[in-house]
VMD Tcl script that draws the C-alpha trace (Angstrom):
set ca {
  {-6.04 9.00 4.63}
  {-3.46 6.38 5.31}
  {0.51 7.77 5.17}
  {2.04 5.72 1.94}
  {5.46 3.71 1.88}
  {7.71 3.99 -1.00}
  {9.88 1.35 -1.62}
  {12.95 1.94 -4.08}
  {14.52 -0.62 -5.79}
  {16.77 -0.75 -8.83}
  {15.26 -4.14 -9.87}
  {11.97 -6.23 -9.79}
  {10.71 -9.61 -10.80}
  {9.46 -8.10 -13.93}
  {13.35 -7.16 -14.93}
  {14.26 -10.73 -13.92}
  {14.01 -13.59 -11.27}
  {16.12 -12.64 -8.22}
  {16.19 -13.38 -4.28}
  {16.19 -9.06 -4.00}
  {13.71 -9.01 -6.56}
  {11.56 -11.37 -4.87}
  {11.68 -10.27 -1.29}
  {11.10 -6.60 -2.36}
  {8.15 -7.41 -3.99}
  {6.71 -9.80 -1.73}
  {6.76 -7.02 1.15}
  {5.12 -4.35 -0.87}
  {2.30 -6.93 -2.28}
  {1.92 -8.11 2.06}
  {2.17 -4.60 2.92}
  {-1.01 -3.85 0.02}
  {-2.72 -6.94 1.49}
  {-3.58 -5.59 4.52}
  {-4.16 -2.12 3.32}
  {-1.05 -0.42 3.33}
  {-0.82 2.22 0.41}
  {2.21 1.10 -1.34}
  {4.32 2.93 -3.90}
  {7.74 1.17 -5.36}
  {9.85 3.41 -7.73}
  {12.37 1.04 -9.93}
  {14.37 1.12 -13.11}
  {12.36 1.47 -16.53}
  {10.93 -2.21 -16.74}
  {11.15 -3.04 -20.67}
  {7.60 -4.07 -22.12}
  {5.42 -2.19 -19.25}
  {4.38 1.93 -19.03}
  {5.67 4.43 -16.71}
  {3.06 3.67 -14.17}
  {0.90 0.74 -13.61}
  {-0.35 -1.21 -10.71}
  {-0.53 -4.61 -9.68}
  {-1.01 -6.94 -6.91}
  {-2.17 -3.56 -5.22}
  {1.38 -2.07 -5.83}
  {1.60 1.11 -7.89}
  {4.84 0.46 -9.78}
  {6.60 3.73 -11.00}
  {9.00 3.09 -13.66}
  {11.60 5.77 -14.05}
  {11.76 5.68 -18.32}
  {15.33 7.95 -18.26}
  {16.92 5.57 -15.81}
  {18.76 1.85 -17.31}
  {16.97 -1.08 -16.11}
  {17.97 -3.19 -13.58}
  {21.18 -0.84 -12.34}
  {22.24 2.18 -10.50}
  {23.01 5.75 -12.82}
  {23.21 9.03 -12.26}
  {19.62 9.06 -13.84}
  {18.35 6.82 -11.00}
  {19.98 8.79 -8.22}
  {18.42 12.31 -10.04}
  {15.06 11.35 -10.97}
  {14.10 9.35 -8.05}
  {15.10 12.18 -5.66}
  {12.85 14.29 -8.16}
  {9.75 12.34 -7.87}
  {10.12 11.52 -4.38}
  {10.11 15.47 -3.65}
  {7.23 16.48 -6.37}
  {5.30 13.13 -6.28}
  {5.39 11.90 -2.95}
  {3.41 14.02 0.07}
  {1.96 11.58 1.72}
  {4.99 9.28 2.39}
  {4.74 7.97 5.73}
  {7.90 5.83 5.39}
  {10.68 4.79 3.00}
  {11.96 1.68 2.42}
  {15.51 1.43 0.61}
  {16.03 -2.26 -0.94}
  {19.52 -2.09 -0.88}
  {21.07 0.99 -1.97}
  {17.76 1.84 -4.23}
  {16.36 5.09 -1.93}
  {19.86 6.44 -1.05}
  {19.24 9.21 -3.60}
  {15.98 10.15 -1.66}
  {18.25 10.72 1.98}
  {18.93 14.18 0.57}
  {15.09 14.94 1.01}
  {15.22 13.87 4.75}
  {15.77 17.60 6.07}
  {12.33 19.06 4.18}
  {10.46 15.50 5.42}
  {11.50 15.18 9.10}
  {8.45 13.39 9.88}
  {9.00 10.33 7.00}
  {10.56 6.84 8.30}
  {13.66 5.49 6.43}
  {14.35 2.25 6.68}
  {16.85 0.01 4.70}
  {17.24 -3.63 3.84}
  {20.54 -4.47 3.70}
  {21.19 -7.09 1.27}
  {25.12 -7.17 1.85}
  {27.60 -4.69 2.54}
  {30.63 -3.02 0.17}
  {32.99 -3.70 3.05}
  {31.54 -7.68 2.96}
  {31.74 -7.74 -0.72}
  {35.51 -5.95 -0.75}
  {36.65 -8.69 1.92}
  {35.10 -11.55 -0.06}
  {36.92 -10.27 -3.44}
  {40.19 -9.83 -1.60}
  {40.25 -13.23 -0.76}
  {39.36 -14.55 -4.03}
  {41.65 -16.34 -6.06}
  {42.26 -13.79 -9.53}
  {43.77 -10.90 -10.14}
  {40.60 -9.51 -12.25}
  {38.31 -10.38 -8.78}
  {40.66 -8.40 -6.87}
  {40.77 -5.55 -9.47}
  {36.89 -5.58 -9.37}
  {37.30 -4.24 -5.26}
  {37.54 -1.21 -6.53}
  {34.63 -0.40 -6.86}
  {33.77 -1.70 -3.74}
  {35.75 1.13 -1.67}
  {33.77 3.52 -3.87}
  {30.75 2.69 -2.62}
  {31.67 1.60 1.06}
  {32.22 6.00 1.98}
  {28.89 6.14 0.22}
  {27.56 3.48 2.32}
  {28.97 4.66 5.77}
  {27.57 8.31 4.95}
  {23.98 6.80 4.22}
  {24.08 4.20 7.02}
  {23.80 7.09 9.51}
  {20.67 8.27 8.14}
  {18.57 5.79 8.62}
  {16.17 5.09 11.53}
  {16.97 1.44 11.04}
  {18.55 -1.09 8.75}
  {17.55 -4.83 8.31}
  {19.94 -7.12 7.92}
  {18.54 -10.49 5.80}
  {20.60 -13.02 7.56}
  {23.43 -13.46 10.21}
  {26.13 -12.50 8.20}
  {24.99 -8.86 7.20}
  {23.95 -8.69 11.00}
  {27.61 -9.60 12.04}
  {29.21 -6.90 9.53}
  {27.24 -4.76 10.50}
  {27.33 -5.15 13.98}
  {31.47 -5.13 14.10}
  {34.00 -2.66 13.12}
  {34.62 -0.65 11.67}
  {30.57 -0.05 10.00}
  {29.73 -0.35 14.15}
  {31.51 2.98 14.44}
  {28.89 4.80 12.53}
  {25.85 2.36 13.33}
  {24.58 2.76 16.41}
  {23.60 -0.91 17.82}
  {20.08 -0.40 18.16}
  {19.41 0.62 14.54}
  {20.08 -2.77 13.45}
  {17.55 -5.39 13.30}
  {17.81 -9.20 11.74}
  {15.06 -10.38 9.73}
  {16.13 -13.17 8.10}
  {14.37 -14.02 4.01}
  {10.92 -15.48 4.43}
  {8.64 -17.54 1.96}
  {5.00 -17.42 1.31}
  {4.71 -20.89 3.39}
  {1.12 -21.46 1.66}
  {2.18 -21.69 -1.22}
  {5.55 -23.78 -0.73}
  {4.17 -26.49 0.99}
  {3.65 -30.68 0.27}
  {0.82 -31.21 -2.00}
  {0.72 -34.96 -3.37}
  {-2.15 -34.07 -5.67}
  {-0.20 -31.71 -7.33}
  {2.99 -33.95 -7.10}
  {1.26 -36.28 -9.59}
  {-0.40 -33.53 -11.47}
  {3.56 -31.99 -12.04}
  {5.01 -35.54 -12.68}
  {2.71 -36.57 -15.05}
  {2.78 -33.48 -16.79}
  {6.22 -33.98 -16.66}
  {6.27 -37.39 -18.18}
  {8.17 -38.82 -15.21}
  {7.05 -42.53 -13.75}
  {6.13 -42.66 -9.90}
  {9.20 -44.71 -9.07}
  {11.81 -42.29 -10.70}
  {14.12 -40.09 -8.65}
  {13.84 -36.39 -9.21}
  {16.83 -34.26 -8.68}
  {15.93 -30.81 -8.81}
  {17.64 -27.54 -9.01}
  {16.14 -23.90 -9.37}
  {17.98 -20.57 -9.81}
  {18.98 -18.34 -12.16}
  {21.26 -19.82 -15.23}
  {24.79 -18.33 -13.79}
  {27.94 -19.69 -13.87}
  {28.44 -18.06 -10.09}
  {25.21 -20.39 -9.26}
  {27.57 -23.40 -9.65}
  {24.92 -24.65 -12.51}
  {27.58 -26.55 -14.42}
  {28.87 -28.21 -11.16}
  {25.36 -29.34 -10.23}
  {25.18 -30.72 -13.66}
  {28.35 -33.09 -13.20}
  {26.93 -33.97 -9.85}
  {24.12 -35.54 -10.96}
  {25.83 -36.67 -13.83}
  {28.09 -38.81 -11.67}
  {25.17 -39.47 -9.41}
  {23.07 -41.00 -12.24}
  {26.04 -43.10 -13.77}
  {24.47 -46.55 -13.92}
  {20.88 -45.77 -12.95}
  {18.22 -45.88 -15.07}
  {15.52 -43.99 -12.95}
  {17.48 -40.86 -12.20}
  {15.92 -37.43 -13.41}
  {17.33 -33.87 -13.33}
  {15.20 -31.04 -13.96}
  {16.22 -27.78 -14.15}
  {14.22 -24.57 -13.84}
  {15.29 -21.14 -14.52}
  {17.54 -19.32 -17.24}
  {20.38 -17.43 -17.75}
  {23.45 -16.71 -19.69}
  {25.15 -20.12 -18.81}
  {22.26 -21.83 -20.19}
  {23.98 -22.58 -23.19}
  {26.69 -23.98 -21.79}
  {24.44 -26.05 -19.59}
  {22.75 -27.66 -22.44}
  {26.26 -28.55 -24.29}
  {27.13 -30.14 -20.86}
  {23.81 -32.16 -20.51}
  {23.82 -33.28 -24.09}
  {27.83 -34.81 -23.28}
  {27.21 -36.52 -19.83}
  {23.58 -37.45 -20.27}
  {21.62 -39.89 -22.11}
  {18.37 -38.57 -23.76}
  {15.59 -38.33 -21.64}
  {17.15 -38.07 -18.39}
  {17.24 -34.36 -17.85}
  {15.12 -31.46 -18.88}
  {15.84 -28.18 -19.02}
  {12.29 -26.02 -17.92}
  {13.68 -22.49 -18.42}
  {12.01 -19.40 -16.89}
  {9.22 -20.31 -14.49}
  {6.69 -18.15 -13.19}
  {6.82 -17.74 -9.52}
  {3.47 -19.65 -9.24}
  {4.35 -22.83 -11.06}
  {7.97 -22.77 -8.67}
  {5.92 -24.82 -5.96}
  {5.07 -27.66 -8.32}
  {8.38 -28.12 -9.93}
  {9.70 -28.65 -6.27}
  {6.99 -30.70 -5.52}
  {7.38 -33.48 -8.54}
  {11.10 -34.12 -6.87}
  {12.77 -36.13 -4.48}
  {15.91 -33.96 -3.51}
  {16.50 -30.18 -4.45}
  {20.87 -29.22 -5.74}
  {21.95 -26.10 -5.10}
  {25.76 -25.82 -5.86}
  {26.35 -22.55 -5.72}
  {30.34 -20.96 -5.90}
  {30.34 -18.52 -3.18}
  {28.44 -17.44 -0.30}
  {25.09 -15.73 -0.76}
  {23.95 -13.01 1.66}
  {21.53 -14.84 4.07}
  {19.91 -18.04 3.56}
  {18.51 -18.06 -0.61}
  {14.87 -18.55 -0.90}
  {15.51 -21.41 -3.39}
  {16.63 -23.17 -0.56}
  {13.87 -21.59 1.94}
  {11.32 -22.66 -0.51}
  {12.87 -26.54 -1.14}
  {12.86 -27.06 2.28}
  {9.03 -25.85 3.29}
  {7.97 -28.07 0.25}
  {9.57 -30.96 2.40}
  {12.54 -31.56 0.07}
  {15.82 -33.08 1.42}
  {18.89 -30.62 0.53}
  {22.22 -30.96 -0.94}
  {23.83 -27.97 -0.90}
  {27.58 -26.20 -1.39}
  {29.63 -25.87 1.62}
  {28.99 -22.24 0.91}
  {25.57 -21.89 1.23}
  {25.55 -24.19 3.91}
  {27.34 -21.80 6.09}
  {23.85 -19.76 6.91}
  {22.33 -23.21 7.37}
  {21.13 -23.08 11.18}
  {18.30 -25.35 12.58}
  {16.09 -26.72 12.21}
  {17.18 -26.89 8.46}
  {20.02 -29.85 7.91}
  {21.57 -29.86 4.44}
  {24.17 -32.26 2.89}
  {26.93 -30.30 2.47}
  {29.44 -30.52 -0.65}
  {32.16 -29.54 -2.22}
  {30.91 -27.76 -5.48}
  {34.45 -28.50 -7.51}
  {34.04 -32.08 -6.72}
  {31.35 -33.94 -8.61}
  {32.15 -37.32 -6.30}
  {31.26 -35.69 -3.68}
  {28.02 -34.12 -5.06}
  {26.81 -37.43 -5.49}
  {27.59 -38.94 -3.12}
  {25.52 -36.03 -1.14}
  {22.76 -37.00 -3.14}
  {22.86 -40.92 -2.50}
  {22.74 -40.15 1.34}
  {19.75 -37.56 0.84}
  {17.91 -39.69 -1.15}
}
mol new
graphics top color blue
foreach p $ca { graphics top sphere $p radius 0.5 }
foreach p [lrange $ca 0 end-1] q [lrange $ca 1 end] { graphics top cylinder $p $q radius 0.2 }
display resetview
């Protein structure tokens, strides 16, 4: 019989849309594909059992451990099943910090492969609060130096760690986390996208549009992420807003939800006229493809850097959408990808980012 991976991750599309989430899953439903036995342990997922399978995944949901987050539940319980549950591992795959609980097992399992995907390190994270502007940001380090001896202790017992894009790489890579990596345990692989399914499709362009209610000659701004205020939704919002001043044919659609969507809606209803935006909310991962599709230009104005390039932006671009994005996403841009790149606090300059897109 065929050696299993487990994966282990705190969170999974079914607790909520997420780049991690996403990825993660996406490798264990490849990995099933082609014939892979694949196990993923996560955080109790509200609404489903214990166990269930799908896509070819068998999905164990630890029921004692919070969803969506790290506890000392997680940590114990994982490590339990991974030991009682588990004998024909062949490999382990950490999303993030998810199987660091299962490293105490590697003595008794000398033969089992761990490998981690690093999403982001606490020393990156630390750095990037430090330089923040606000005392409560700063405050919030804390945490960070926690977790960076916990990191620099796990680091060295892996067999290899992936980093998702050049910045990971490059922290990882330099000191002082080069002190207790050796060089050739670190490979890039930057985020990927099913490319089948994000790809042009004019027949479902109209199908979207008309669905849609939108006219063949109006312009389509789109955005798609998660409802945060740290997605720079609001700012996207008076981009367009001062885009669309004057024009009669511009469109913003928005797809996703969060806790800012509130506040998004307040904002639309005050800088828009009727009828010129529209609000989707929560999308299935499926129907992502055809929202993209029915637009001209895709908005991302994000507040602060993400950890490699976002799929939102992966996916825009293989559906053949022209970007606008914040200066700091564009900093992972490389080529053949060109973006438009804007100042997120400056809704001018937003638009004007979308006129030369468009």
């Amino acid at each position: 019989s065929q050696l299993r991976l487990i994966a282990a991750s705190r969170s999974l599309p079914f607790h909520g849309p997420g780049g991690m989430e996403h990825v993660a899953w996406d490798v264990a439903r490849s990995l099933a594909e082609r014939g892979r036995p694949v196990t993923i342990l996560t955080t109790r997922v509200p609404d489903r059992p214990a166990v269930f399978r799908e896509d070819g995944v068998d999905v164990v949901a630890l029921q004692d451990a919070p969803p969506g987050r790290y506890s000392g539940a997680w940590w114990r319980d994982s490590r339990s099943w991974f030991r009682s549950e588990a004998p024909d591992a062949g490999a382990v795959l950490s999303v993030s910090a998810g199987a660091y609980g299962l490293l105490h097992e590697r003595h008794a399992r000398p033969d089992v492969r761990f490998v981690m995907q690093a999403h982001g390190t606490a020393l990156g994270d630390l750095r990037a609060k430090w330089r923040a502007a606000g005392l409560a940001r700063r405050l919030s380090g804390v945490r960070n130096v926690a977790w960076l001896g916990r990191d620099l202790k796990a680091y060295t017992e892996f067999d290899h760690i992936v980093a998702v894009g050049p910045r990971v790489e490059t922290q990882l890579r330099s000191a002082p986390l080069s002190w207790f990596i050796p060089a050739h345990r670190v490979v890039r692989i930057d985020n990927g996208i099913d490319v089948d399914s994000f790809r042009p499709d004019p027949a479902r362009r109209a199908v979207v549009r008309e669905s849609l209610g939108l006219d063949a000659d109006d312009v389509v701004v789109v955005s798609v992420s998660r409802l945060h205020a740290q997605k720079g939704v609001l700012e996207a919002l008076r981009g367009f807003a001062a885009f669309a001043g004057g024009r009669s044919d511009a469109r913003y659609l928005v797809v996703g939800d969060g806790p800012a969507r509130g506040a998004l809606e307040a904002e639309a209803e005050a800088l828009l006229p009727s009828g010129s935006y529209r609000l989707v909310g929560a999308a299935e991962r499926r129907e992502v493809p055809g929202y993209l599709d029915a637009a001209n230009v895709f908005l991302f104005a994000n507040l602060r850097s993400e950890v490699g390039l976002p799929l939102n932006v992966l996916e825009a671009a293989s559906v053949g959408l022209p970007l606008v994005l914040s200066r700091h996403v564009c900093s992972d841009v490389e080529p053949p990808l060109t973006a438009e790149c804007v100042d997120p606090a400056r809704p001018g300059d937003i638009a004007e980012g979308l006129a030369r897109a468009i």
